[in-house]
N, C-alpha and C positions, 0 to 999 in steps of 0.2 A: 865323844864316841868311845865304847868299852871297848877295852884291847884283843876281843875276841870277834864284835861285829869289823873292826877296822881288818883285821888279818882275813875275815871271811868274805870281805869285800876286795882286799887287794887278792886275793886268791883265784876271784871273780873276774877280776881286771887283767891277771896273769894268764887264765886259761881263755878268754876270747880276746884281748886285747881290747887297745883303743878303738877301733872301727869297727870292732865286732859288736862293743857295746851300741858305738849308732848306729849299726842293721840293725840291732834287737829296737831299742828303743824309738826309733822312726820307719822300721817298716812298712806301718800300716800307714803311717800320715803320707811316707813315700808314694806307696800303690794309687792313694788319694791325688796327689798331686802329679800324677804322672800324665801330660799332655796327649790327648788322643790323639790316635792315627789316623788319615786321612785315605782311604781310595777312591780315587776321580778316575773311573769306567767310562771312556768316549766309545758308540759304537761306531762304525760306518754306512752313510746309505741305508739305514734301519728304517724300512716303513711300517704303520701304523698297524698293517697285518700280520707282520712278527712278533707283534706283541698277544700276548693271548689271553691277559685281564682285560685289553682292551675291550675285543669283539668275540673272543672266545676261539679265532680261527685258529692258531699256532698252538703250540704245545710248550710252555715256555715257563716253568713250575716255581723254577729261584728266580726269577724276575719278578713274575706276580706275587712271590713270597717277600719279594724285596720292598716291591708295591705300596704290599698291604701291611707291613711293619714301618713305612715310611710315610711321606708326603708325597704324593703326586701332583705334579703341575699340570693343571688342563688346558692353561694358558703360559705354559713356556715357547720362548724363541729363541731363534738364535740371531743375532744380529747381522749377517752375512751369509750366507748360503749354500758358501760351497766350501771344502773340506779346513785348506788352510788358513784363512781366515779366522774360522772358526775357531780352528786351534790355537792361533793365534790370540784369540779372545779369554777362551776357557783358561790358560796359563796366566795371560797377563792381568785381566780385569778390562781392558781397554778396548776402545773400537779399534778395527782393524786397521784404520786412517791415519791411526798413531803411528803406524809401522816407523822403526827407524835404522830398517835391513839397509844394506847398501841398494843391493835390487830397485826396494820400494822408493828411497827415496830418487833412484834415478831414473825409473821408469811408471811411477805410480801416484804423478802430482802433471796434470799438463801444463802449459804456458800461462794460462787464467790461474793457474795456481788452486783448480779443483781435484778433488783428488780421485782415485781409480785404480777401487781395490777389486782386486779378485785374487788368484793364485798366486799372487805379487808380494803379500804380508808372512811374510816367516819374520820371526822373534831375531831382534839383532842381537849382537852375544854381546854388546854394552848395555843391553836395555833391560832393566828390573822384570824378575817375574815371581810367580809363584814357588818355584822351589828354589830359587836363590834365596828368597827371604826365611825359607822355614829350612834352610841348611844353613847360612847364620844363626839363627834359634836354635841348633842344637839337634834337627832334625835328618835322617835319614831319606836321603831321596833319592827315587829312583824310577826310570822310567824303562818302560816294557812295551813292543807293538813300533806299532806304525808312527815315525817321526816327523809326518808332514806339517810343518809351522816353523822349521830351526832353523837358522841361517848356518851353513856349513859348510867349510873353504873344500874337506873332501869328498870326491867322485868314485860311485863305484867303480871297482877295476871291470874294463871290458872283458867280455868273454866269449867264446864265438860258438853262435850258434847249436852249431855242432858237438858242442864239449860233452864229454858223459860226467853225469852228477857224481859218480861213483869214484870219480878220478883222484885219487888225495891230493895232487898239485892243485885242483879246482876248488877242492875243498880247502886247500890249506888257503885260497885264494880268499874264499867266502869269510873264513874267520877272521882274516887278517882287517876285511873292511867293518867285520863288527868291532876291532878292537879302536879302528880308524873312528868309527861314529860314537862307542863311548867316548873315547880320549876328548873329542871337540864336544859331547854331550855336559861333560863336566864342567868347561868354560860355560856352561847355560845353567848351572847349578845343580845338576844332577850327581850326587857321591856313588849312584851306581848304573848302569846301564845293561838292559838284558835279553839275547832274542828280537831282534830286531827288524820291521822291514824302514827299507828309507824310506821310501814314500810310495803310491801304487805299486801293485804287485808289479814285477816286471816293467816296473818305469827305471831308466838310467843304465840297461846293461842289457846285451842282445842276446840272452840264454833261452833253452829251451823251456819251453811252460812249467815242463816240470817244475822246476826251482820256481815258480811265480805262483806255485798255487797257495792256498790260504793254510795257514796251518796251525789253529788255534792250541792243538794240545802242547806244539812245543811253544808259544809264547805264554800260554797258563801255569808252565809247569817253569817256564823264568819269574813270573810272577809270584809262584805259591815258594818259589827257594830264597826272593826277595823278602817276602816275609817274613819266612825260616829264620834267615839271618839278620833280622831286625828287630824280631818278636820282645827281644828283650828293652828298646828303648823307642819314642815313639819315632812316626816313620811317615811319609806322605807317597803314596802309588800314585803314578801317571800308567794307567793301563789302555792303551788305544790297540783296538784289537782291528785285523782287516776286513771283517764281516759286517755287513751283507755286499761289500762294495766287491765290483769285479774286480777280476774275471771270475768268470760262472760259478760261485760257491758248490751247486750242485755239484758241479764237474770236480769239483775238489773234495765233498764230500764222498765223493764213490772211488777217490785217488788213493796211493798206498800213503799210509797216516805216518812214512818213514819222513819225508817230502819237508827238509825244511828251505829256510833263506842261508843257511852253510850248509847243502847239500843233503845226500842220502845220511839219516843215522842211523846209528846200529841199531836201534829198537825204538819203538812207539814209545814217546813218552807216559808214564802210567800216572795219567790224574786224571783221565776224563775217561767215562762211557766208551765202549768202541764206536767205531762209527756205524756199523751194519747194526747194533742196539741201536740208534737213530732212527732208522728207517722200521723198525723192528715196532718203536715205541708209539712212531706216529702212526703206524698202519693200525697196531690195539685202541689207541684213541679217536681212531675213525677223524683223521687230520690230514687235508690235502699234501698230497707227496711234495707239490713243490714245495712249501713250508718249510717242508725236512730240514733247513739249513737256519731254519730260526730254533729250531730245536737244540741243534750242534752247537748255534753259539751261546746257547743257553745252560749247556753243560760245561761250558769255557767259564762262565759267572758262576753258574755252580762250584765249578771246582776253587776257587779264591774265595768266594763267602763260605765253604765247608771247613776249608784250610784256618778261619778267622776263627770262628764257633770251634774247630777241634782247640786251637791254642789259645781258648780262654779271651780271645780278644775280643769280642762280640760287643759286648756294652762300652769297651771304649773305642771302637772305632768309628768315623763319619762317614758314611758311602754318600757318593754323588752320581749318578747312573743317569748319561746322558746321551742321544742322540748327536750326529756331528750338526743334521740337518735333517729336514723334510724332504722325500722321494716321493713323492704324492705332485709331477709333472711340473713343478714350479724349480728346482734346483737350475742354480743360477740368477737366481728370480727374488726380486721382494714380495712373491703371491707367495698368498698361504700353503701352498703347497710346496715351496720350499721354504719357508721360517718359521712355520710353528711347529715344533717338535716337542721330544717326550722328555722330560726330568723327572726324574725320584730322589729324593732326600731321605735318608733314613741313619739315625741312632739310637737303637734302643735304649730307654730310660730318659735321654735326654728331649727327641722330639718323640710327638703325640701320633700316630697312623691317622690321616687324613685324607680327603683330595682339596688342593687349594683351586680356586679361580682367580687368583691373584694374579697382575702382569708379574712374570718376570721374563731374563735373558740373561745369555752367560759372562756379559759382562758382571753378575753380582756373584762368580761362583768365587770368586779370590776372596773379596772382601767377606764372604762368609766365612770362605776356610780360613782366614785371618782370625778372625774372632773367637770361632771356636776353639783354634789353638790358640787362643792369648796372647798372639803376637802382634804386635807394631809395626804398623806398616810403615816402610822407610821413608826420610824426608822428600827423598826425587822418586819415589815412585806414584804415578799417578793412574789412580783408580777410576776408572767411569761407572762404577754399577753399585749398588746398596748391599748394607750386610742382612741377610734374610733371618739369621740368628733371633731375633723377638718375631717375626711374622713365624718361623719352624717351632718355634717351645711356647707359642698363646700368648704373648706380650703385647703392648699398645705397640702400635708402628705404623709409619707413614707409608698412604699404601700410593703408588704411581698412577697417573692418569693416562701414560700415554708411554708408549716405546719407541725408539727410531733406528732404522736401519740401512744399511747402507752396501752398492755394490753397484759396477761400473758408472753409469752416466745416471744411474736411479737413487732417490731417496726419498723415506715411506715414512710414516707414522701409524700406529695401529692402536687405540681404545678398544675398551670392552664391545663397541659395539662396531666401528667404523675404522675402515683404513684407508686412506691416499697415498697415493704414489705418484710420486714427479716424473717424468723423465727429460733431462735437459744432453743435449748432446752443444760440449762448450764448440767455438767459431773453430779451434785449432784442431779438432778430430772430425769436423763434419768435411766430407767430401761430398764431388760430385756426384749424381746417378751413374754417368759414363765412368766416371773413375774408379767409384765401386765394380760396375760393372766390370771394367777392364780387369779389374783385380783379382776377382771371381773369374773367370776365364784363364787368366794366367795359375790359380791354385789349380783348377780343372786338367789343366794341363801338365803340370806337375803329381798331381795325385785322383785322377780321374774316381774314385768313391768318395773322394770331400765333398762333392756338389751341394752347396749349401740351399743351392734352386729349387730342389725341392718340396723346402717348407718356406722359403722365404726366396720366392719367384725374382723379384725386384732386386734383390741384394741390399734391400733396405739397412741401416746401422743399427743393430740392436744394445741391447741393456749394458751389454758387458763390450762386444765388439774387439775382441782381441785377433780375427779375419775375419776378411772379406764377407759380408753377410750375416755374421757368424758361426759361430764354433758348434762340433756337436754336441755342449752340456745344451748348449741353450736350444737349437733347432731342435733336439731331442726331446728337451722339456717345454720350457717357457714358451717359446714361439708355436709350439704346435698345440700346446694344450689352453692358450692366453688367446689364440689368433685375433679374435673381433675385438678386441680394446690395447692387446701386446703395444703397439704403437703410440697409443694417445698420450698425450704430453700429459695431461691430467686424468689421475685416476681414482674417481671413490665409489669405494662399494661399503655390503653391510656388513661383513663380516657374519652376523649373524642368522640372518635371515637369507644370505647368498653366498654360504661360504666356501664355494667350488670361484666366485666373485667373476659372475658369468655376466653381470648386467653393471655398467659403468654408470654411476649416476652423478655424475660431476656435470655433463651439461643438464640435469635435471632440475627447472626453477625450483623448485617444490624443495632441493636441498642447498639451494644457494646458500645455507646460514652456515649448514654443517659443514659444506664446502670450506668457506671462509675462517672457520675453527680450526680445523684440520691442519690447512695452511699455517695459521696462527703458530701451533702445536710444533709441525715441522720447522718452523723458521723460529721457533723458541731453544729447540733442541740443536738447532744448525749455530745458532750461536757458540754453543760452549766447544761442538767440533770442530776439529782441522777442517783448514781449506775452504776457498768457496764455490756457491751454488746458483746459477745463474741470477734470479734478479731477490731470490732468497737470500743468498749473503754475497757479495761484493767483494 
């Protein structure tokens, strides 16, 4: 080397230094290899009318935009049906049966050793999940919204009815428990935690509604400062926002927009639409008023896919946009009206805009996001669902034949065309008529509006049976909308040709075969889960 290029090189090396040279000279291979970002979008209670690609009823413009740059599943489920579970699932990968909360394992396995999931499965805080693994990996995680699924030693602080929101000691009360649910959120692998409700609005603490109403702008705007402050390396969103699930969205919609879960704030967070533009948008579009509130939470998505596209993240991010469950009178229920719900996948450049008929369920949302991001899923952590990554980008892939789901004393199987549904109620949970009875009478008497009587006369033991007759997810939904088959121990319908699954054709000769497939199907899938199921698994 000539003693002039050598000086004009060390000259080079003196004015950027050592690691200035590797920014220059690995930049672009950096930008190349830099692991995509992840947002998993759960809604709540979202039915099929909210959506406005679907039927055209809602006004719902970044969803459908989401839609139609992604994949849609027209055959997604969820594997359980009611909110925690779910969640439960969507984080881990696993049925819900796997739970190995303190809770669950002391109250959600009976004497037969079947198991009996419902709002019993929150995520234990020894138990692998989805953002423990990608904050090992290097990843930025954090979760925003409603935490129903965590197992968490703290309790909101009480507060009495009466309090005014306005009060800074109340206030200073309310922040103090958001610092309480980060702190234990991080034992679950979250590095940040933001905006928070614990679980239903106004469930765990006796305030006035106020404080309980929905209040998307300020969890959107915890969300769009997660970003903010992440943009620079990749990052995984847990966004579960409280919409469409009660109390009365409307009634929240037309409340002051100050109205969070830490009290009155000083100003309306500025990321979303106001809310009187809502009302404003859907009356110019000639879109039923009640709607109005699919609208609002549509400009809560908006505002976080706007925030992605302004900073340049668009093409490296994976959105996952998912229902918690189906609200179409089955919730609580293995009928289609509570498990098949809505999915969208979308990455620009990476998957193709489609709609699939493909099964899937959100046991496959982990192992997707695993793959996409590169990461290795650890030795003890154990997966139940497929990585969707070659069925999303046009790959060969093994496609499923059949899904299984599970909740209280029921478990289902559902193909493309046909589903069955078991219902076994084990010797250790059946009681008598009179006993039921009696029991039902004593709730009546303690809280005279429980009366379970009047959708289910008998106090017969339903699906889930956690009182007397039962509860009002299910008298609400399942039992009143199911009545003529709700009971029978054996259930097959066509899915397709009766998908409201108003006509039971399990005693029908005519489908004795498919009957016996079904079964087959279920008792193939019972194998690999927890627990047993009467004369299905032993």
């Amino acid at each position: 080397m000539k003693r002039r290029d050598f000086l004009k090189r060390a000259g080079f090396l003196a004015s950027v230094g050592v690691s200035g040279i590797a920014d220059v000279c690995f930049a672009k291979d950096k930008k190349k290899k830099r692991k995509p970002n992840v947002i998993f979008i759960i809604t709540d209670d979202q039915d099929r009318d909210s959506f406005g690609f679907l039927n055209g009823k809602a006004l719902t413009p970044h969803i459908d935009k989401l839609a139609a740059e992604g994949v849609f599943f027209n055959k997604a489920y969820v594997t359980t049906s009611v909110c925690t579970p779910s969640r439960y699932t969507c984080l881990t990968g696993r049925y819900a049966s796997r739970c190995q909360s303190g809770k669950f394992l002391k109250q959600g396995i009976t004497e037969e050793g079947q198991t009996w999931v419902h709002w019993n499965a929150d995520i234990g805080k020894k138990e692998t999940n989805i953002a423990k693994t990608l904050r090992d990996a290097g990843y930025a995680t954090g979760v925003v919204g409603k935490l129903h699924g965590f197992e968490m030693a703290g309790h909101s602080k009480h507060i009495n009815i009466k309090s005014d929101h306005n009060d800074p000691e109340i206030i200073k009360t309310l922040k103090d428990d958001q610092r309480t649910f980060a702190a234990e959120l991080k034992e679950h692998g979250f590095t940040d935690a933001k905006n928070m409700h614990r679980g239903n609005l106004g469930s765990g603490r006796a305030i006035p509604l106020a404080l309980c109403e929905h209040a998307p702008e300020w969890t959107a705007e915890g969300a769009i400062n997660f970003i903010e402050e992440n943009k620079d390396q990749p990052f995984y969103l847990y966004y579960a926002t409280t919409l469409l699930h009660g109390p009365s969205p409307m009634q929240s919609l037309k409340a002051d927009p100050r109205i969070s879960e830490i009290g009155m704030l000083d100003k309306t967070p500025d990321v979303m639409p106001s809310r009187q533009s809502v009302f404003d948008r859907v009356k110019k579009a000639d879109i039923n008023e009640e709607l109005a509130p699919a609208t609002w939470l549509d400009d809560s998505v908006g505002a976080i896919l706007n925030k992605i596209e302004e900073l340049g993240l668009k093409d490296d991010t994976l959105v996952i946009y998912f229902n918690d469950h189906a609200s179409e009178g089955g919730k609580g229920s293995l009928y289609q009206g509570g498990i098949h719900t809505q999915t969208i996948i979308s990455w620009p450049g990476k998957i193709k805009p489609a709609q699939s008929e493909q099964l899937i369920s959100n046991i496959d949302f982990v192992p997707t996001i695993l793959n996409a991001c590169k990461v290795k899923k650890p030795s003890d952590m154990k997966v139940d669902g497929r990585n969707l990554m070659p069925l999303l980008t046009g790959k060969k892939d093994k496609t499923v034949d059949s899904l299984f789901f599970e909740i209280g004393y029921t478990r289902a199987v559902v193909t493309d065309q046909y589903k069955y549904l078991a219902f076994r109620v084990p010797p250790s949970r059946t009681d008598s008529k009179e006993v039921r009875m009696q029991k039902i009478q004593d709730l009546i008497k303690k809280s005279p509006k429980k009366s379970p009587l009047e959708n289910n006369p008998e106090g017969k033991i339903t699906h889930i049976h956690r009182s007397p007759g039962g509860d009002g997810t299910e008298l609400g939904n399942a039992v009143k909308h199911y009545s003529e088959t709700y009971y029978d121990a054996d259930q097959l319908y066509d899915v397709v040709n009766d998908p409201r699954e108003r006509v039971n054709l399990a005693d029908d000769p005519k489908y004795a075969e498919v009957l016996k497939k079904m079964k087959g199907k279920l008792k193939k899938h019972l194998k690999k889960a927890p627990g047993t199921f009467a004369e299905f698994k032993s």
